[in-house]
Backbone as XML, in Angstrom:
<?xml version="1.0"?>
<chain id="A" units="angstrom">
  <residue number="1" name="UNK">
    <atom name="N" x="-1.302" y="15.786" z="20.949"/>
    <atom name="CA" x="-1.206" y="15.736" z="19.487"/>
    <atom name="C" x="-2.576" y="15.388" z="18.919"/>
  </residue>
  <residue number="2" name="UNK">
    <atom name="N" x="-3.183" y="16.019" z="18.018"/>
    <atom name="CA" x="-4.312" y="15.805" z="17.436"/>
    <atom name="C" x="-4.039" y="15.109" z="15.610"/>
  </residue>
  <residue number="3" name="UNK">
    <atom name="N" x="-4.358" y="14.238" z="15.574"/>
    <atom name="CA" x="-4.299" y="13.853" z="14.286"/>
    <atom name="C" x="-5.615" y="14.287" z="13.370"/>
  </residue>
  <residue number="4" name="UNK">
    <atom name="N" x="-5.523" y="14.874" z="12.133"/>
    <atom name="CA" x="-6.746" y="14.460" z="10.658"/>
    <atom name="C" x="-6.377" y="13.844" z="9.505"/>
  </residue>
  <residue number="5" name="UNK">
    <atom name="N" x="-6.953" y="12.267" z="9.264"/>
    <atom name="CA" x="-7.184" y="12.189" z="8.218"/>
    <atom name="C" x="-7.763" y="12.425" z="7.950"/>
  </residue>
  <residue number="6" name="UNK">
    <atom name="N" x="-7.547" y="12.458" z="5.722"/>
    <atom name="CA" x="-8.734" y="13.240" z="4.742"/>
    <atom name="C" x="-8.075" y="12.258" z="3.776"/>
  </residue>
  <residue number="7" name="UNK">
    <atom name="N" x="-8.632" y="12.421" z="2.444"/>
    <atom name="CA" x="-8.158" y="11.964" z="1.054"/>
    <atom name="C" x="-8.971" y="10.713" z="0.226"/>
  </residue>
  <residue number="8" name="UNK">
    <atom name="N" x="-9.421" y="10.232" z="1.833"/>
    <atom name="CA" x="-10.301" y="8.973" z="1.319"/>
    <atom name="C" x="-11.796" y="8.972" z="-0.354"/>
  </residue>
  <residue number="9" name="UNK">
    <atom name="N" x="-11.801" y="8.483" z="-0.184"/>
    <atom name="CA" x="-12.968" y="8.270" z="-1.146"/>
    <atom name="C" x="-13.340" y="6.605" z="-2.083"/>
  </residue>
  <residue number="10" name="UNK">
    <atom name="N" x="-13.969" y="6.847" z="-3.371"/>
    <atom name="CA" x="-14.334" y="5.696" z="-4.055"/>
    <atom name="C" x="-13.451" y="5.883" z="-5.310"/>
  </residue>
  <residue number="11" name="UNK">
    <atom name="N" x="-13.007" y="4.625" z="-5.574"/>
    <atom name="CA" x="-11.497" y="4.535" z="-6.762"/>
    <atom name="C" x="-11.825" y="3.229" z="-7.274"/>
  </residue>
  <residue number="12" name="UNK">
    <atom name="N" x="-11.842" y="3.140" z="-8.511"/>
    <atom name="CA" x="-11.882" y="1.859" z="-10.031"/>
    <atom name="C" x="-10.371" y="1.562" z="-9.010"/>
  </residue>
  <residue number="13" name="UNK">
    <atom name="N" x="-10.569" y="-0.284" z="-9.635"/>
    <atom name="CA" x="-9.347" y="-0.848" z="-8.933"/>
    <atom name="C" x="-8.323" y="-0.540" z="-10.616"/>
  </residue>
  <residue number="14" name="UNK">
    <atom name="N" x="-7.116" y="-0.419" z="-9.698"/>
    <atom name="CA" x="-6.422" y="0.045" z="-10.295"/>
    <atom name="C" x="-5.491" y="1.367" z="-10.597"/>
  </residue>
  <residue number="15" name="UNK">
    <atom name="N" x="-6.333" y="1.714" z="-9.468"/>
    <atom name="CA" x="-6.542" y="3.395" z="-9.588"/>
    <atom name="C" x="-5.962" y="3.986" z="-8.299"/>
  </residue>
  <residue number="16" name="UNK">
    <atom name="N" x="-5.553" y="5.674" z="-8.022"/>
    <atom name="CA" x="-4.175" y="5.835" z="-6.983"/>
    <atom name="C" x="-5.263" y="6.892" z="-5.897"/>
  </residue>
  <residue number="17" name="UNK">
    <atom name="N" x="-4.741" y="7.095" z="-5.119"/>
    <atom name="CA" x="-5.448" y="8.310" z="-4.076"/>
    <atom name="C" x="-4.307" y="8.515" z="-3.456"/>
  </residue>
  <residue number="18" name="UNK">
    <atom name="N" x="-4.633" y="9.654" z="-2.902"/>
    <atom name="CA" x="-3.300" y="10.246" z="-1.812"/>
    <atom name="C" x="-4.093" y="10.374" z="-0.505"/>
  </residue>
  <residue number="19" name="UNK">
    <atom name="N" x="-3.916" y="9.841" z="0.277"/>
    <atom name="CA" x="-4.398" y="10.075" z="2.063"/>
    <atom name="C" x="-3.388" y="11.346" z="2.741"/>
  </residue>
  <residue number="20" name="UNK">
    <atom name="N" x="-3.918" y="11.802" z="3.231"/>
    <atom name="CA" x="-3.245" y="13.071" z="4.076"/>
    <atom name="C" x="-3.891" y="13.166" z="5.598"/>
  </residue>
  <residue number="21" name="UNK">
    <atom name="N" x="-2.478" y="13.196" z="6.347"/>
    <atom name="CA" x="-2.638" y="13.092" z="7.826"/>
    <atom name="C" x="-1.654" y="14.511" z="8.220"/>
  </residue>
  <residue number="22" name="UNK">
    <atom name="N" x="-2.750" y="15.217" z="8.581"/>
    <atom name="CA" x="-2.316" y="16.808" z="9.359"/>
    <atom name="C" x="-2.269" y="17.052" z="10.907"/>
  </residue>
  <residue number="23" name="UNK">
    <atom name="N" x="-1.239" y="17.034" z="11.243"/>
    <atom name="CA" x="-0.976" y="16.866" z="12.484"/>
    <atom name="C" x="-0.915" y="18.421" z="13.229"/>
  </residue>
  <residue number="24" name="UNK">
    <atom name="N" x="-1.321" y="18.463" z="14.657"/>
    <atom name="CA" x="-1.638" y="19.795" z="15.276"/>
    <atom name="C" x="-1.380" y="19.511" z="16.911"/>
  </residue>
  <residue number="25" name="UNK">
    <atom name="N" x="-1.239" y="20.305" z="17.484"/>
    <atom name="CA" x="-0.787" y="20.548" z="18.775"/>
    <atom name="C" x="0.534" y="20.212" z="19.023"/>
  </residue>
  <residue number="26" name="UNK">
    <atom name="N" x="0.933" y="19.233" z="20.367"/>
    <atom name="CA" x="2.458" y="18.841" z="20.240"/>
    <atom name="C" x="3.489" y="17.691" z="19.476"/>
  </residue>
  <residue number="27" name="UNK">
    <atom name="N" x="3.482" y="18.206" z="18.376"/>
    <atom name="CA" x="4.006" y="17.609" z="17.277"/>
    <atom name="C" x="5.716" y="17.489" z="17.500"/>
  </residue>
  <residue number="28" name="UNK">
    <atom name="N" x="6.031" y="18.324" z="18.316"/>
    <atom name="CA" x="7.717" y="17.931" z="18.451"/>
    <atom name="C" x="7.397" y="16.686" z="19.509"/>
  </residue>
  <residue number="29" name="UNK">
    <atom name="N" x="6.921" y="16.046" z="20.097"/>
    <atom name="CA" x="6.078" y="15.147" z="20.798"/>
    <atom name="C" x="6.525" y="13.599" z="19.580"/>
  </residue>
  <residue number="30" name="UNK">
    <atom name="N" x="6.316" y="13.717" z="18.489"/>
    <atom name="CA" x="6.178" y="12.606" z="17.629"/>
    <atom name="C" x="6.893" y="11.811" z="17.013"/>
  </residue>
  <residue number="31" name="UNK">
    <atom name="N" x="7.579" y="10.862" z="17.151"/>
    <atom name="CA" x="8.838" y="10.247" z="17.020"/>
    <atom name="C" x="8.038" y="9.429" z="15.475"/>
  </residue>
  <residue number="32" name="UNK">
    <atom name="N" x="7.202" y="9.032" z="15.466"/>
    <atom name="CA" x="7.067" y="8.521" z="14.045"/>
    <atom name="C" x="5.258" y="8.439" z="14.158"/>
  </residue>
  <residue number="33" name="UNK">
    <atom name="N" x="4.851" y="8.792" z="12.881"/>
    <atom name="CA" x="2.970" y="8.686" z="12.056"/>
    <atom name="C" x="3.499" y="7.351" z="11.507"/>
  </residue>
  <residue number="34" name="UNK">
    <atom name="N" x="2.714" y="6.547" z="11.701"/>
    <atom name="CA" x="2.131" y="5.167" z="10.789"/>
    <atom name="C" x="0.783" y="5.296" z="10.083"/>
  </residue>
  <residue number="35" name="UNK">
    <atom name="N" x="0.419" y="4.670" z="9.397"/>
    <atom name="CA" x="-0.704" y="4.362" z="8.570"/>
    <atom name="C" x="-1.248" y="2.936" z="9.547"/>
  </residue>
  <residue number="36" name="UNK">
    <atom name="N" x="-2.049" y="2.787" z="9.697"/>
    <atom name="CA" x="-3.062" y="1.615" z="9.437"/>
    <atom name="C" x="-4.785" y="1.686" z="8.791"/>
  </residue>
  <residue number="37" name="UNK">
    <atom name="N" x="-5.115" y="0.617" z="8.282"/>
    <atom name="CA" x="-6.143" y="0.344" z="7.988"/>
    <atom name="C" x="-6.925" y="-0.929" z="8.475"/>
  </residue>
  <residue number="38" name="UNK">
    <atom name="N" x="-8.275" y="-0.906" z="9.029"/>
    <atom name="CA" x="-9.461" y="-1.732" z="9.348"/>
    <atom name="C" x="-10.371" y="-1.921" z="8.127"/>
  </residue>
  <residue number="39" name="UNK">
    <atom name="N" x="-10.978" y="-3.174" z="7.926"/>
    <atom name="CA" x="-11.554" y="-3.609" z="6.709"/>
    <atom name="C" x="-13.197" y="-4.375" z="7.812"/>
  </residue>
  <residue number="40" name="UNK">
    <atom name="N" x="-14.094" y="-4.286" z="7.158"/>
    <atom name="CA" x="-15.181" y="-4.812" z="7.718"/>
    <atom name="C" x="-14.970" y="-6.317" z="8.597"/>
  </residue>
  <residue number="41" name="UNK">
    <atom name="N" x="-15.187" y="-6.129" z="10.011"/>
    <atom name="CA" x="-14.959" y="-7.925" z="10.598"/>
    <atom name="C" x="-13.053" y="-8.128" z="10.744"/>
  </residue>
  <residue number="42" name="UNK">
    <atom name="N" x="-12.268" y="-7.170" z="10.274"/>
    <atom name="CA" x="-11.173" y="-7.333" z="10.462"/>
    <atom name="C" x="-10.246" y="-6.833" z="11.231"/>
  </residue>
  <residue number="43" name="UNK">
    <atom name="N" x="-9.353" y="-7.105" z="11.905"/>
    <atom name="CA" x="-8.522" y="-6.045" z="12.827"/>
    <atom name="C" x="-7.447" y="-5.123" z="12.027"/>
  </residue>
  <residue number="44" name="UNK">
    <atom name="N" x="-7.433" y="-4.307" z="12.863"/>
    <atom name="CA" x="-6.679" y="-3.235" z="12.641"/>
    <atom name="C" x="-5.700" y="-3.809" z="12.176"/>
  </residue>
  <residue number="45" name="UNK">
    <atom name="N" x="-4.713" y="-3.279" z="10.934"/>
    <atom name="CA" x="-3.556" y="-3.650" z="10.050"/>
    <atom name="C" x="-2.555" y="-2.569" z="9.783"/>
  </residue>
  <residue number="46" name="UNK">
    <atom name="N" x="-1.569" y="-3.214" z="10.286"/>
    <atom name="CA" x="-0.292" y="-1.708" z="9.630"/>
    <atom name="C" x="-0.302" y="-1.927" z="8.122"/>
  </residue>
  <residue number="47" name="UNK">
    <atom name="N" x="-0.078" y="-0.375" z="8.275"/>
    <atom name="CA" x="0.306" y="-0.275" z="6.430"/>
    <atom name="C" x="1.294" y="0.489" z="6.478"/>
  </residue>
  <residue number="48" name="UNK">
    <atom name="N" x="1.910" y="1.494" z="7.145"/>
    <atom name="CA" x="3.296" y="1.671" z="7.025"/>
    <atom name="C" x="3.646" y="3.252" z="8.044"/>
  </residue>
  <residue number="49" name="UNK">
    <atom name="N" x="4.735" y="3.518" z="8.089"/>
    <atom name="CA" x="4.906" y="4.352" z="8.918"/>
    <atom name="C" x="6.496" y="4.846" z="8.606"/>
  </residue>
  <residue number="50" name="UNK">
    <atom name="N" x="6.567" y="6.047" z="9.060"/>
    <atom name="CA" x="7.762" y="7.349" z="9.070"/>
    <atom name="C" x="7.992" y="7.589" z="9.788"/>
  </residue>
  <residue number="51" name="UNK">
    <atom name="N" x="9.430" y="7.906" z="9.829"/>
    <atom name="CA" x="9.889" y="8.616" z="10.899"/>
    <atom name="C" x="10.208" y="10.006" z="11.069"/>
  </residue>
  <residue number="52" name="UNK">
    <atom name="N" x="9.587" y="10.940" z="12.020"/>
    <atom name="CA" x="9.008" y="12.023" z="12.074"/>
    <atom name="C" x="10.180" y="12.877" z="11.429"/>
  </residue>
  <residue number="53" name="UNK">
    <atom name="N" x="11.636" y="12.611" z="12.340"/>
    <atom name="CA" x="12.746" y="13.043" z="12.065"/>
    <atom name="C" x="13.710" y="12.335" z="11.248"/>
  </residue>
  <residue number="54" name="UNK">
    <atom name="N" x="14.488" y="12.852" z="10.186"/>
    <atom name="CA" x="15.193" y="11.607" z="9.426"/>
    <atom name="C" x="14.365" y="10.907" z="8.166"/>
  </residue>
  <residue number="55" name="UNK">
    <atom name="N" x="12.983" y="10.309" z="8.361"/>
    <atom name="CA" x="12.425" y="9.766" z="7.628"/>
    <atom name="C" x="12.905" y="8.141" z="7.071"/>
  </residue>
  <residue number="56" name="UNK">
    <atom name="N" x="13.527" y="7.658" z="8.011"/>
    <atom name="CA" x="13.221" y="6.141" z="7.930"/>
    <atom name="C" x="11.448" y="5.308" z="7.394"/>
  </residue>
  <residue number="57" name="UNK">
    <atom name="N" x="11.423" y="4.559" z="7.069"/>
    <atom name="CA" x="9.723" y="3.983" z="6.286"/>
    <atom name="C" x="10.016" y="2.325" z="6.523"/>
  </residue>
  <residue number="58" name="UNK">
    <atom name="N" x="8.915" y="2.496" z="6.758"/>
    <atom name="CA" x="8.174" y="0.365" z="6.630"/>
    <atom name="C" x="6.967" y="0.709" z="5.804"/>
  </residue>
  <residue number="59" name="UNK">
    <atom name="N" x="6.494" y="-0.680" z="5.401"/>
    <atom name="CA" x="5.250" y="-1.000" z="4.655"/>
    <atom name="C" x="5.535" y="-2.631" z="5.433"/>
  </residue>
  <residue number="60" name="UNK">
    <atom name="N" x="3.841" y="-2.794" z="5.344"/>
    <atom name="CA" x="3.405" y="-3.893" z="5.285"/>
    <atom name="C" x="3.312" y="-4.513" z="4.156"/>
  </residue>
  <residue number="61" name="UNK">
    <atom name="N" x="3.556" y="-5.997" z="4.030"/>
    <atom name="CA" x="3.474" y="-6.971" z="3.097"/>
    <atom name="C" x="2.695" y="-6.477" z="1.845"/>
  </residue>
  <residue number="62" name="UNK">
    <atom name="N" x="1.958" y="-6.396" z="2.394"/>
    <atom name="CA" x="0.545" y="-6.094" z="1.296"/>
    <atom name="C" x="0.616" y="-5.291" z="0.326"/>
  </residue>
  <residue number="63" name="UNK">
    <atom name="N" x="1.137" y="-3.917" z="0.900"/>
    <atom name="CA" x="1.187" y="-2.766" z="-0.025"/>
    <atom name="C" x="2.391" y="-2.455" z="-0.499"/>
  </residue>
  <residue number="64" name="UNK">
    <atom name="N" x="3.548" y="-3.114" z="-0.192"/>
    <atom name="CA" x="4.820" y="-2.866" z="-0.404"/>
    <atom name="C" x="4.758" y="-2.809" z="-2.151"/>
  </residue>
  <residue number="65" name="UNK">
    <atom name="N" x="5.351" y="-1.880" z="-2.329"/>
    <atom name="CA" x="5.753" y="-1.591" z="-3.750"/>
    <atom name="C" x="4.739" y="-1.152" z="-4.716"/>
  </residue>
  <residue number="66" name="UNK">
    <atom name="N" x="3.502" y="-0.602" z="-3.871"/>
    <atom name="CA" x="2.486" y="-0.045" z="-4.670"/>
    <atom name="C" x="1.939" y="1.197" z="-3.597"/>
  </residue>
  <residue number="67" name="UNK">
    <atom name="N" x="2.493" y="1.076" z="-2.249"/>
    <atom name="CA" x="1.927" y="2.041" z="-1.430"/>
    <atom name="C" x="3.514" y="3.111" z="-1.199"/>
  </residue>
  <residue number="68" name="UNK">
    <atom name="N" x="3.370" y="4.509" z="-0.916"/>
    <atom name="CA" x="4.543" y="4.677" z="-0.320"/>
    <atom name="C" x="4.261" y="6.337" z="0.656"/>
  </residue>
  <residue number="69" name="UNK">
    <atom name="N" x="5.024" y="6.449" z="1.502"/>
    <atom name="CA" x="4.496" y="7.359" z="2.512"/>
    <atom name="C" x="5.546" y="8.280" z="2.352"/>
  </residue>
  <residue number="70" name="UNK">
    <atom name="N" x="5.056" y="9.348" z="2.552"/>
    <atom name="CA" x="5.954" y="10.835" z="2.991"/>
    <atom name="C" x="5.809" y="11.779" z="3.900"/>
  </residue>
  <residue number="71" name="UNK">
    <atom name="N" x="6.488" y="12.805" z="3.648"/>
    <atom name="CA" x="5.652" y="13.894" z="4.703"/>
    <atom name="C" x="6.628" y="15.136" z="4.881"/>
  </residue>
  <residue number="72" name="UNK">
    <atom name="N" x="5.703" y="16.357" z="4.893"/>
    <atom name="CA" x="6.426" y="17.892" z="5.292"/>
    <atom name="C" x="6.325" y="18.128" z="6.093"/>
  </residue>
  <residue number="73" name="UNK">
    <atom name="N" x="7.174" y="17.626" z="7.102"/>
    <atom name="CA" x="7.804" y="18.965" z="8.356"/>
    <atom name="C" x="7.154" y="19.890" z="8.411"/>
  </residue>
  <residue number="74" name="UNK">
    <atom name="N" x="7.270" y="20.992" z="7.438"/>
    <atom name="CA" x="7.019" y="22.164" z="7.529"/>
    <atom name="C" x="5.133" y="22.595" z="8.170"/>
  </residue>
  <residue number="75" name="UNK">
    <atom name="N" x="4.316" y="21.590" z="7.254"/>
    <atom name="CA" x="3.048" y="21.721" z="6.832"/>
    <atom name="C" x="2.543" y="20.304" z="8.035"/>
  </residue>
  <residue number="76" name="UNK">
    <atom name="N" x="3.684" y="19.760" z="8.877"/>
    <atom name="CA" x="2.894" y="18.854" z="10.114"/>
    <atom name="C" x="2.113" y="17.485" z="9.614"/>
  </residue>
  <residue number="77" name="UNK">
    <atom name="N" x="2.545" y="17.289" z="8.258"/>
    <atom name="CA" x="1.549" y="16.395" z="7.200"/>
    <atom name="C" x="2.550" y="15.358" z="6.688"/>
  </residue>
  <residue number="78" name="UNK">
    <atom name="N" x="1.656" y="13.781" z="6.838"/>
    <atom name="CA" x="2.132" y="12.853" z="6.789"/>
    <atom name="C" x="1.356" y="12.586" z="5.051"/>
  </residue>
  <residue number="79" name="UNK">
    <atom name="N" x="1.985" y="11.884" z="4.245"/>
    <atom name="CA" x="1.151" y="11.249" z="3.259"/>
    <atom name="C" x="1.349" y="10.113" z="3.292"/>
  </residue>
  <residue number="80" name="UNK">
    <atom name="N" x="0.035" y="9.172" z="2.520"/>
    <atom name="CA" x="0.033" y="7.744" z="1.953"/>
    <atom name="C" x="-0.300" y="7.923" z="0.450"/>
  </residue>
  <residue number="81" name="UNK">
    <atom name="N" x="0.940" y="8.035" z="-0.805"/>
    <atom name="CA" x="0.167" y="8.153" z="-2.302"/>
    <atom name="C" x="0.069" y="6.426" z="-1.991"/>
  </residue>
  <residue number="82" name="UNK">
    <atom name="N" x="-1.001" y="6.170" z="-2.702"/>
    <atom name="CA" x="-1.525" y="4.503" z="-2.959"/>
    <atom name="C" x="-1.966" y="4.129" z="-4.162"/>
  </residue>
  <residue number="83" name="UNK">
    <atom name="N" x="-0.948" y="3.295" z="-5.277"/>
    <atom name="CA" x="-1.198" y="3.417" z="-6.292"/>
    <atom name="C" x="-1.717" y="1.561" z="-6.444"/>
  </residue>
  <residue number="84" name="UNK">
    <atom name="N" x="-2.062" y="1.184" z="-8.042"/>
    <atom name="CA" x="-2.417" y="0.200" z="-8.195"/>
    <atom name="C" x="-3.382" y="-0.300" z="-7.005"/>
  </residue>
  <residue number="85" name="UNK">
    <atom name="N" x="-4.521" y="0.277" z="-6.622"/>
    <atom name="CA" x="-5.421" y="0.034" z="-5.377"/>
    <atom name="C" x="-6.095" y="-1.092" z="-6.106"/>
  </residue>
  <residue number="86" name="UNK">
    <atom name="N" x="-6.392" y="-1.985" z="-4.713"/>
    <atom name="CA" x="-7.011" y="-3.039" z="-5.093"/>
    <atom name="C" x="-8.605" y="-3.327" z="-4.433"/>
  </residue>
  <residue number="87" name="UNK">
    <atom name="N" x="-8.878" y="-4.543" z="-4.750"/>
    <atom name="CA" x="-10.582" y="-4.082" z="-4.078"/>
    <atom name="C" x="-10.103" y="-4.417" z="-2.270"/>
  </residue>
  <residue number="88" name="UNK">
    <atom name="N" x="-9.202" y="-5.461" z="-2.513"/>
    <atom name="CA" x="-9.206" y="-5.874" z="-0.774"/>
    <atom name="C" x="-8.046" y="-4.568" z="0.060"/>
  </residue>
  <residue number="89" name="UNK">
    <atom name="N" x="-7.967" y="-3.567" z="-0.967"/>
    <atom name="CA" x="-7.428" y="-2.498" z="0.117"/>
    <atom name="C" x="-8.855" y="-1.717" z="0.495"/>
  </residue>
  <residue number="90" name="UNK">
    <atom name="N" x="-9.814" y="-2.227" z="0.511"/>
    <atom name="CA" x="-10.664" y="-1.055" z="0.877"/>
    <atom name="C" x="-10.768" y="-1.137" z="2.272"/>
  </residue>
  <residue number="91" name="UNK">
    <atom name="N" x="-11.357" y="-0.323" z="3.128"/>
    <atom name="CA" x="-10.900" y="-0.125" z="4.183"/>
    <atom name="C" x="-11.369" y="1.397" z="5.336"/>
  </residue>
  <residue number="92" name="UNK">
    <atom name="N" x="-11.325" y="1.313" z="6.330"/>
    <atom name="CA" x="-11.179" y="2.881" z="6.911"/>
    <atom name="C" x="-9.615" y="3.243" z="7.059"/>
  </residue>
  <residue number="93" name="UNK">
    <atom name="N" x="-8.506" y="4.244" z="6.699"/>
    <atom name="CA" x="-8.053" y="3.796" z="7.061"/>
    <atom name="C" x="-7.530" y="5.108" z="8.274"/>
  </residue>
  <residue number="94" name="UNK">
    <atom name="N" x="-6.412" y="4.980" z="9.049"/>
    <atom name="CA" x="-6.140" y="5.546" z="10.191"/>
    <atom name="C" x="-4.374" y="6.119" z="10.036"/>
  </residue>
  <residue number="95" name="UNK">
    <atom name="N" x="-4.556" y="7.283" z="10.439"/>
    <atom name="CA" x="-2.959" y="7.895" z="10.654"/>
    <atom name="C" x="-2.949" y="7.882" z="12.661"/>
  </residue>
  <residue number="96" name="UNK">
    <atom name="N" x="-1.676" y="7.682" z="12.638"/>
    <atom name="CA" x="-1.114" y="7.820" z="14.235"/>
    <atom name="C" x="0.008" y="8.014" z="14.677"/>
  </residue>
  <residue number="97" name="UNK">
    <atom name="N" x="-0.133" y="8.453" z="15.327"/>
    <atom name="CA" x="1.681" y="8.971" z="15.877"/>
    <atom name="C" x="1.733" y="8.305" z="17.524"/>
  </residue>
  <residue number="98" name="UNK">
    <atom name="N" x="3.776" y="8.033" z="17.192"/>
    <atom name="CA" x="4.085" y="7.464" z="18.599"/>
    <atom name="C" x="4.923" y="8.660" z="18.414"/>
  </residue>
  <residue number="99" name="UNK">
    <atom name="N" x="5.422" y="8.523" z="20.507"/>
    <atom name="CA" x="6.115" y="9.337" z="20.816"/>
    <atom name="C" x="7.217" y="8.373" z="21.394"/>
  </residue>
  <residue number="100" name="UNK">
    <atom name="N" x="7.189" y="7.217" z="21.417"/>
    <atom name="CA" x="8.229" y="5.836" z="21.432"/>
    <atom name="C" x="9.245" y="5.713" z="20.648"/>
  </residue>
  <residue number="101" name="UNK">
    <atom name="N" x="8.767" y="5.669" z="19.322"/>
    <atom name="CA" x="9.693" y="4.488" z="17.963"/>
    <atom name="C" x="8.655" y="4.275" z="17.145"/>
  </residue>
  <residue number="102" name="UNK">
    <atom name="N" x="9.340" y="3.513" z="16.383"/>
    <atom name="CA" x="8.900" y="2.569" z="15.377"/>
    <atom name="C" x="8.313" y="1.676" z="15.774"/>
  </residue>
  <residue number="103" name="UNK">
    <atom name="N" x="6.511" y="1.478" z="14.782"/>
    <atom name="CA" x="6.394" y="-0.205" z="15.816"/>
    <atom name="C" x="5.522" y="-0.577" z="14.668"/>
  </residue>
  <residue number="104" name="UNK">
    <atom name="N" x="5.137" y="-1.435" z="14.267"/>
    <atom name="CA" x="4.218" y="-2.212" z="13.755"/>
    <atom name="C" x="2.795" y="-2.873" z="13.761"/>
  </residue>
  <residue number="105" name="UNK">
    <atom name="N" x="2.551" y="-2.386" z="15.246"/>
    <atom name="CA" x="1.143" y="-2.665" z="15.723"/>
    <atom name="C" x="0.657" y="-1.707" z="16.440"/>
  </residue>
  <residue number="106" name="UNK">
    <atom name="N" x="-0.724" y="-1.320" z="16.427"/>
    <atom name="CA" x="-1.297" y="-0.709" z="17.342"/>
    <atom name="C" x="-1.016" y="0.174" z="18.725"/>
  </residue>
  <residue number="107" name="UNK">
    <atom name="N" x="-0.667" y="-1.403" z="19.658"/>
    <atom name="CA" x="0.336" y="-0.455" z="20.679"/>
    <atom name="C" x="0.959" y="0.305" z="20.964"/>
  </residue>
  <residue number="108" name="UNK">
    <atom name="N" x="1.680" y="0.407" z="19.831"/>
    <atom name="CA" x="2.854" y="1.481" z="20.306"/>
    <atom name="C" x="2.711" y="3.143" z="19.617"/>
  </residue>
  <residue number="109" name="UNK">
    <atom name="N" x="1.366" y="3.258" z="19.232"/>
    <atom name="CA" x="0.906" y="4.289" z="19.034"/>
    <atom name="C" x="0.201" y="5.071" z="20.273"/>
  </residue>
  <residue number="110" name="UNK">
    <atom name="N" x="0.475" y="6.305" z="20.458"/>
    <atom name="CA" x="-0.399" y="7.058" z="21.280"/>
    <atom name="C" x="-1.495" y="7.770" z="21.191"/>
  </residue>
  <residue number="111" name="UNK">
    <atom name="N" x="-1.208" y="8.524" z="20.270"/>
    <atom name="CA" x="-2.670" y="9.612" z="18.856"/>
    <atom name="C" x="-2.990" y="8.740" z="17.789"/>
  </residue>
  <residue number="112" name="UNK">
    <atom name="N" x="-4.101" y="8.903" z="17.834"/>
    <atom name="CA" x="-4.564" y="8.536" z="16.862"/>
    <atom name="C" x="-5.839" y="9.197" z="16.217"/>
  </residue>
  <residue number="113" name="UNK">
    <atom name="N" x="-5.717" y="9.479" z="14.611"/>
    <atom name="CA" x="-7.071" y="10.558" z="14.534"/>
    <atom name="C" x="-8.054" y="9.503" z="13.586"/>
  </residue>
  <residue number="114" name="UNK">
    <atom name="N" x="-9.338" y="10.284" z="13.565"/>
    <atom name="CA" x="-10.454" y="9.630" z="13.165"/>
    <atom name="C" x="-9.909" y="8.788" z="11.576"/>
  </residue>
  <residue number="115" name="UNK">
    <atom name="N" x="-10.421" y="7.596" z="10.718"/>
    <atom name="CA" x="-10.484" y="7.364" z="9.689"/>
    <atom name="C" x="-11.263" y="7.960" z="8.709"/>
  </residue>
  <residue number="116" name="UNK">
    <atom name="N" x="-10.422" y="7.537" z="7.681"/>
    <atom name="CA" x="-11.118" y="8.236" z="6.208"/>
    <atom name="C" x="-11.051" y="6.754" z="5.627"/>
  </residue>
  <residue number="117" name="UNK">
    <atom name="N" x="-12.731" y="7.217" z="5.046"/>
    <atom name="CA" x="-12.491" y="5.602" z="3.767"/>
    <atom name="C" x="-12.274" y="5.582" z="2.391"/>
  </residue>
  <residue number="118" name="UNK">
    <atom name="N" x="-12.061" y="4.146" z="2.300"/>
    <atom name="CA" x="-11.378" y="4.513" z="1.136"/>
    <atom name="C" x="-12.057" y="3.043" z="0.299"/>
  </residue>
  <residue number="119" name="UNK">
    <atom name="N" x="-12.605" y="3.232" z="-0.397"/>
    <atom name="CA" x="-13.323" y="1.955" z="-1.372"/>
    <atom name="C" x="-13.155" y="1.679" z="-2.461"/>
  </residue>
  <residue number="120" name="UNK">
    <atom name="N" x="-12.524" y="0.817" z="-2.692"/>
    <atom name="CA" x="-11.874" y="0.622" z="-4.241"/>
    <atom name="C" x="-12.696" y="-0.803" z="-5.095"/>
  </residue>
  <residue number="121" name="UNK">
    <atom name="N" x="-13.361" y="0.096" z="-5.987"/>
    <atom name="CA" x="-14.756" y="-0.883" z="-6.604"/>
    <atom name="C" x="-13.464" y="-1.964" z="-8.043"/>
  </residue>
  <residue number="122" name="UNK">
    <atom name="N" x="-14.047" y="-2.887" z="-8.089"/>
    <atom name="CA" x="-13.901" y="-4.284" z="-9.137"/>
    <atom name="C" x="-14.486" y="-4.014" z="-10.208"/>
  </residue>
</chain>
């Protein structure tokens, strides 16, 4: 499974972006894409994740009720719209897929594709 994020960029706080994670090769392989994001000096952080089939969702603390994730089947593409961005969401952040479950950390991801950043100025 090959993951791309894209969508990243520079955003006034306050302000929304959509992240897009396009998934390629063996994608019937993928039981659920999560989001995480890394911030300078910080470890890797869930921000939320889908389930490939069905579409079950988590969020992390943080973004709950201002972040929310989707995604087309059809088009292999996971989204993060992210609204009300703040300065401490800035970040690289990362799409990944397990072929496990659901998980909340790192581990239990297998793919993972490069980050897109995302900087949200004060």
């Amino acid at each position: 499974v090959q993951l791309q994020a894209s969508g990243g960029g520079l955003v006034q706080a306050g302000g929304s972006l959509r992240l897009s994670c396009a998934a390629s090769g063996r994608t019937f392989m993928m039981y659920a894409v999560g989001w995480f994001r890394q911030a300078p000096g910080k470890e890797r952080e869930f921000v939320s994740v889908i389930r490939w089939s069905g579409g079950d969702t988590a969020y992390g603390d943080s973004v709950k009720g201002r972040f929310s994730i989707s995604k087309d089947n059809a088009k292999n593409t996971v989204y993060l719209r992210m609204n009300s961005l703040k300065p401490e969401d800035t970040a690289v952040y990362y799409c990944a897929a397990s072929t496990r479950g659901i998980y909340y950390h790192t581990g239990g991801y297998d793919y993972w594709g490069r980050g897109t950043l995302v900087t949200v100025s004060s």
